[in-house]
C-alpha positions in Angstrom: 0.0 0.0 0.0 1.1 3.3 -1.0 0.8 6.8 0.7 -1.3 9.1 -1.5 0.8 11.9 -2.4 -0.2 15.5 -0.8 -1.9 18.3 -2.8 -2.0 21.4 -1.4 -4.1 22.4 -3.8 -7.1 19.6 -3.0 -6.1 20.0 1.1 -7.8 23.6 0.1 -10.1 22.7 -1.8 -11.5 20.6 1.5 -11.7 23.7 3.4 -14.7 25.7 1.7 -14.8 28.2 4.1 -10.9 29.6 3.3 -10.6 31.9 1.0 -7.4 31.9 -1.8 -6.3 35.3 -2.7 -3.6 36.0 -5.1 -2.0 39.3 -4.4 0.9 41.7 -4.7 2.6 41.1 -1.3 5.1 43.5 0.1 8.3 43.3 2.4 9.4 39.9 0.2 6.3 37.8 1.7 5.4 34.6 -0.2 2.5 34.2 1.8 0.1 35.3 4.6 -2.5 33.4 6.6 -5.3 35.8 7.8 -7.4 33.6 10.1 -10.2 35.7 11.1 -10.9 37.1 7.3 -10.6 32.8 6.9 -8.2 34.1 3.5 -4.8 32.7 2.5 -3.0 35.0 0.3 0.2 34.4 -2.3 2.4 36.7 -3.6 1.4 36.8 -7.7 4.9 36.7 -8.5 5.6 33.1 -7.6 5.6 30.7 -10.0 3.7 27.2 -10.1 6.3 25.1 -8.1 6.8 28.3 -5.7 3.1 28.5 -5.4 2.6 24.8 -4.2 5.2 24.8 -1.9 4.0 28.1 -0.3 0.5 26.7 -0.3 1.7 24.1 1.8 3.4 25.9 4.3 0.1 28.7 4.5 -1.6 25.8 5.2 -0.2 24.2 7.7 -0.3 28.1 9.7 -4.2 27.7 9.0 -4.3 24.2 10.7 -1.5 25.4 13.6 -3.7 28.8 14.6 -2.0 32.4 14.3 2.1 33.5 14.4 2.5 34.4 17.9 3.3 38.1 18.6 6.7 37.3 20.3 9.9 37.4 17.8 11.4 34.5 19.0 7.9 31.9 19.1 6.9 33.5 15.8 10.6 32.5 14.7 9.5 28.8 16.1 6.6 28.5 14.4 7.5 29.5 10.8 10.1 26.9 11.3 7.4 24.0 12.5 5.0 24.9 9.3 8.4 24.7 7.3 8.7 21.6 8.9 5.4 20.2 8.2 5.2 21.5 4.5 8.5 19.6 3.8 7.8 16.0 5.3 4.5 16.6 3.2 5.9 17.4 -0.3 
C-alpha cells in the first residue's frame, strides 16, 4: 500500500470556508495566513512550483492557529509549518 501523495491544492479545496487570494505582497512575503478574514494569500509573483510549496506551508499556519506576537515563538513557528510542509511534499 502506497501513501497518497499530498496536494495542497485539494487540502484547500477541503476547506470551503478559506478563501485563496492571489496578491501583490510586500516586504518579500510569499505568503500570509489571515485567520479571522478565513483568506490565505500568495504573492502573484511566484511561479507554479513556488506557489505549491508556499500553499503548503500557509496551510499548515491555518491548521497550527495564528504566528504568535513574540519574535522568537513566531521565529519557532514558521520553522514548524516549514517543517510540516517539507515532510508533506
Amino acid at each position: 500500500m502506497t501513501a497518497e501523495r499530498f496536494n495542497p491544492w485539494r487540502e484547500l479545496a477541503s476547506h470551503p470556508d478559506v478563501l485563496l487570494d492571489i496578491a501583490h505582497l510586500k516586504r518579500g512575503r510569499l505568503g500570509i495566513t489571515w485567520h479571522r478574514q478565513r483568506v490565505i494569500q500568495l504573492d502573484d509573483g511566484l511561479d507554479r512550483v513556488e506557489r505549491r510549496c508556499v500553499l503548503a506551508h500557509e496551510l499548515a499556519h491555518w491548521e497550527r492557529g495564528p504566528v504568535p506576537c513574540t519574535p522568537w515563538l513566531a521565529a519557532k513557528e514558521e520553522a514548524a509549518c516549514d517543517l510540516i510542509a517539507a515532510r508533506r511534499l
